[in-house]
C-alpha positions as CSV (number, residue, x, y, z in Angstrom):
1,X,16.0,-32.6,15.3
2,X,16.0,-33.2,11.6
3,X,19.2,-32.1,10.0
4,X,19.0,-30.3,6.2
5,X,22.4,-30.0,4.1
6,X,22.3,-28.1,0.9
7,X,24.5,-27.9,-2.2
8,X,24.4,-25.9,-5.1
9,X,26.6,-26.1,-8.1
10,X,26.8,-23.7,-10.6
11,X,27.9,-24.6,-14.5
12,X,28.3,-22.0,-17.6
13,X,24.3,-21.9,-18.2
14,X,22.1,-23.8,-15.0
15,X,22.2,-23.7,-11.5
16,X,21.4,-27.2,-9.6
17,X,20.2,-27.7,-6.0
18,X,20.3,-30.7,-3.5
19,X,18.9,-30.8,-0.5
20,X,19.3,-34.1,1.9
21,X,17.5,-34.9,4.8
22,X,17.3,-38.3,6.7
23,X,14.4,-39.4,5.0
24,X,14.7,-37.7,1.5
25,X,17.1,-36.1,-1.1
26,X,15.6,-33.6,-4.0
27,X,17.1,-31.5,-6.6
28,X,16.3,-29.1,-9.0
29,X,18.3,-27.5,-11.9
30,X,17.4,-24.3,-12.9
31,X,18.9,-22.6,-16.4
32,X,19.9,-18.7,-15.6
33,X,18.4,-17.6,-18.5
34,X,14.9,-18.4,-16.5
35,X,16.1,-16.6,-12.9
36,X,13.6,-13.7,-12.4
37,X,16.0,-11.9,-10.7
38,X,19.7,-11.5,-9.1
39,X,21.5,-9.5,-6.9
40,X,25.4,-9.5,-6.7
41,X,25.9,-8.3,-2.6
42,X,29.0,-8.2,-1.4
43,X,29.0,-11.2,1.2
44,X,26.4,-12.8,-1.2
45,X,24.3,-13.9,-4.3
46,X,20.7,-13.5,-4.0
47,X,19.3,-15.7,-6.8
48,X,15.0,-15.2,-7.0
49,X,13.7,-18.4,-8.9
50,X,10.3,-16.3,-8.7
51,X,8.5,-13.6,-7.0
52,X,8.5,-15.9,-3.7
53,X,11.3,-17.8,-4.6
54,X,14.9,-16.7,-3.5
55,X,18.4,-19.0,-2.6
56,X,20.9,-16.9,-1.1
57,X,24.5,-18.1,-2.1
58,X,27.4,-17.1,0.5
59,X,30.4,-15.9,-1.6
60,X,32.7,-17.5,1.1
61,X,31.5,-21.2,-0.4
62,X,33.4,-20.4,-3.8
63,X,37.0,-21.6,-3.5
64,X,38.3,-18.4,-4.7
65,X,37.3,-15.2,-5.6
66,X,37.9,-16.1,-9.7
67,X,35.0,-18.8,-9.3
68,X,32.7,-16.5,-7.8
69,X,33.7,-13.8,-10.5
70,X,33.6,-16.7,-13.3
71,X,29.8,-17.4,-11.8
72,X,28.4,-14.3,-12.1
73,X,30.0,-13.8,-15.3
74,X,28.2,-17.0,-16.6
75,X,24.9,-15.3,-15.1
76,X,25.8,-12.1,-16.6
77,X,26.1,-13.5,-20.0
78,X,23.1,-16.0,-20.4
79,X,20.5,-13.0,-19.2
80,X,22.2,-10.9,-21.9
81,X,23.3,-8.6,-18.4
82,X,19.2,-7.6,-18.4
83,X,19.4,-4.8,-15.7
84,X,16.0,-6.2,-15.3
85,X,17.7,-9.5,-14.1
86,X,21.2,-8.7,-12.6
87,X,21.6,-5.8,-9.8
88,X,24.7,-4.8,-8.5
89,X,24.1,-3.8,-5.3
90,X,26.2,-2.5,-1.9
């Protein structure tokens, strides 16, 4: 059984991704301002790279509720809060 951990960090403006495996480690960093869409749920951040495309954040990996606030604030900002972009949902 291969085992897959993944790590996201989050900065004012990109989002970057690691995955690791046994036999490989990848990441990507992706700037907000190129996310095609977001949704702010309550347990979690869906963040949709592309049509096909989606990482879903857990809110319960911040270390408090500022960082997650501070996060989506960042997001909120760099896509000029495009309703296009950012949802809000329940």
């Amino acid at each position: 059984q291969r085992q897959m951990c993944k790590e996201t960090a989050f900065t004012d403006n990109e989002l970057t991704i690691k995955l690791v495996s046994e036999k490989a480690t990848s990441s990507e960093t992706i700037k907000y301002t190129s996310f095609y869409k977001v949704y702010d749920a309550k347990d979690a951040i869906y963040i949709f790279i592309d049509k096909a495309q989606a990482f879903l954040v857990d809110k319960s990996a911040f270390s408090s509720e500022e960082d997650t606030k501070a996060v989506i604030d960042a997001i909120k900002n760099a896509t000029q809060n495009n309703k296009k972009i950012y949802t809000k949902v329940k």
